[in-house]
C-alpha positions as CSV (number, residue, x, y, z in Angstrom):
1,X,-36.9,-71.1,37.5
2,X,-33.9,-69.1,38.7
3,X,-34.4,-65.8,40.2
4,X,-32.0,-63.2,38.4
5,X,-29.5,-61.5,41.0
6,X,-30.8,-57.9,40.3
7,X,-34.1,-59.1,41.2
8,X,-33.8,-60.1,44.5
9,X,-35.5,-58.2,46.7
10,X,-32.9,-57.7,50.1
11,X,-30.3,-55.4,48.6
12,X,-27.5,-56.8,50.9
13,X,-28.5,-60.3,50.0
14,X,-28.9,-59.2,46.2
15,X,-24.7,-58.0,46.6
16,X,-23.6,-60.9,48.3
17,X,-25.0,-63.1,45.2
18,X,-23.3,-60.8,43.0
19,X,-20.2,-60.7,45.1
20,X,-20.1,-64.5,45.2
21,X,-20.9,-64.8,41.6
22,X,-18.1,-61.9,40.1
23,X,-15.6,-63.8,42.6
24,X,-15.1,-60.4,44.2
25,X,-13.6,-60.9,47.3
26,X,-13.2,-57.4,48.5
27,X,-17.0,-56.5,47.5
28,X,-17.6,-59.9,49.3
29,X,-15.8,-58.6,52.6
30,X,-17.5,-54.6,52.5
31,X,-20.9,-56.7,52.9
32,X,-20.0,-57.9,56.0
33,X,-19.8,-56.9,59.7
34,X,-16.8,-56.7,61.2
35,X,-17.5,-59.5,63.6
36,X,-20.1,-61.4,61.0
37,X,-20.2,-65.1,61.6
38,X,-21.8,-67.9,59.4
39,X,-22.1,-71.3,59.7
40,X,-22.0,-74.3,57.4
41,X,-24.6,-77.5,57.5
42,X,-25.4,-76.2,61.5
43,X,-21.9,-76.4,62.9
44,X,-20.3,-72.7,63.5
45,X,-17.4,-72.2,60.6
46,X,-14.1,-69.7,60.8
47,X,-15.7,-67.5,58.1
48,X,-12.7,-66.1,56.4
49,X,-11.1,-70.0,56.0
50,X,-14.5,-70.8,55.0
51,X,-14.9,-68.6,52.0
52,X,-11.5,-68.9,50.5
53,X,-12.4,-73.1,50.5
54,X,-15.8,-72.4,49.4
55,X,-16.1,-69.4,47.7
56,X,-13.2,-68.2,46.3
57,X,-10.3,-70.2,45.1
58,X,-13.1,-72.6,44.2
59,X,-15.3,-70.6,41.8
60,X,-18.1,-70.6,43.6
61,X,-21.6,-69.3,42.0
62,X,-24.7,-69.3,43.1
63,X,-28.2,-69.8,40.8
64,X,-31.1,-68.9,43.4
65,X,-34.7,-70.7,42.9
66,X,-36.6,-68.7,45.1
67,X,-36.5,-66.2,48.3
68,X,-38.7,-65.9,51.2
69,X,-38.5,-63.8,54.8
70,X,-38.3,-60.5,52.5
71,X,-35.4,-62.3,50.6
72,X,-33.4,-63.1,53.5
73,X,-33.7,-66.7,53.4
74,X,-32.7,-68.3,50.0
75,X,-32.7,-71.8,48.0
76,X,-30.7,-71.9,45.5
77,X,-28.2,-74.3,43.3
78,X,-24.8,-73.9,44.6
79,X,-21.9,-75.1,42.4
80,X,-17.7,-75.0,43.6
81,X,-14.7,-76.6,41.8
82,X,-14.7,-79.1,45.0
83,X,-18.0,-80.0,45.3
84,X,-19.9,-79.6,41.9
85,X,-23.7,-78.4,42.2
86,X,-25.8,-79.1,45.0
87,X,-29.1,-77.5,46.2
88,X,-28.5,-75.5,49.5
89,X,-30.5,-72.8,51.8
90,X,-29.1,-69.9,52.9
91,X,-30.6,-67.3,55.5
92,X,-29.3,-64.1,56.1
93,X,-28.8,-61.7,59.4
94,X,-29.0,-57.8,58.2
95,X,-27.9,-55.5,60.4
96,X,-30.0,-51.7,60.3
97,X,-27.0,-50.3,58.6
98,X,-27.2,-53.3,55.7
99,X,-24.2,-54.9,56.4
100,X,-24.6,-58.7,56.6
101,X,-24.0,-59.9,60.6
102,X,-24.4,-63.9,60.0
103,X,-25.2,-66.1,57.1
104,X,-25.9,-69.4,57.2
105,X,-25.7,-72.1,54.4
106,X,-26.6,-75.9,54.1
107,X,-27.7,-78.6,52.3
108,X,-31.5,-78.7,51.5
């Protein structure tokens, strides 16, 4: 059963689905650190090539299942123009002031 985006419980994590989802790429940006890092599958990714390919010029939208670590670590159905749907994890680094620092994504 999907977990509607205003429900999750981690505000930054809640507006990063929603950024990803709207294809707001400004909103997307404001969420991060300045020096955030993420990484794909384990392997360290350049994050701005990364979410133009993944996110952005590839409609990218996320349907999350369910949430744990306060709702900074996510599975979820993740579907792209390239790639079609696949079920992924994602787990989230929020800084004090609730800007994201590192996210990291995979296959589960």
């Amino acid at each position: 059963m999907t977990i509607q985006t205003g429900r999750l419980s981690d505000p930054a994590v809640r507006a990063f689905v929603g950024a990803v989802n709207a294809h707001d790429r400004d909103a997307f940006l404001a969420l991060l650190t300045p020096d955030a890092t993420m990484a794909d599958d384990g392997t360290d990714r350049d994050l701005a090539e990364w979410i133009d390919r993944e996110i952005f010029t590839t409609h990218g939208h996320l349907e999350v299942d369910s949430e744990s670590d306060g709702g900074r670590a996510l599975l979820a159905r993740y579907s792209n123009d390239t790639w079609g749907e696949m079920r992924t994890r994602w787990r989230f680094t929020v800084e004090d002031d609730g800007r994201i620092s590192r996210f990291e994504t995979g296959q589960a």
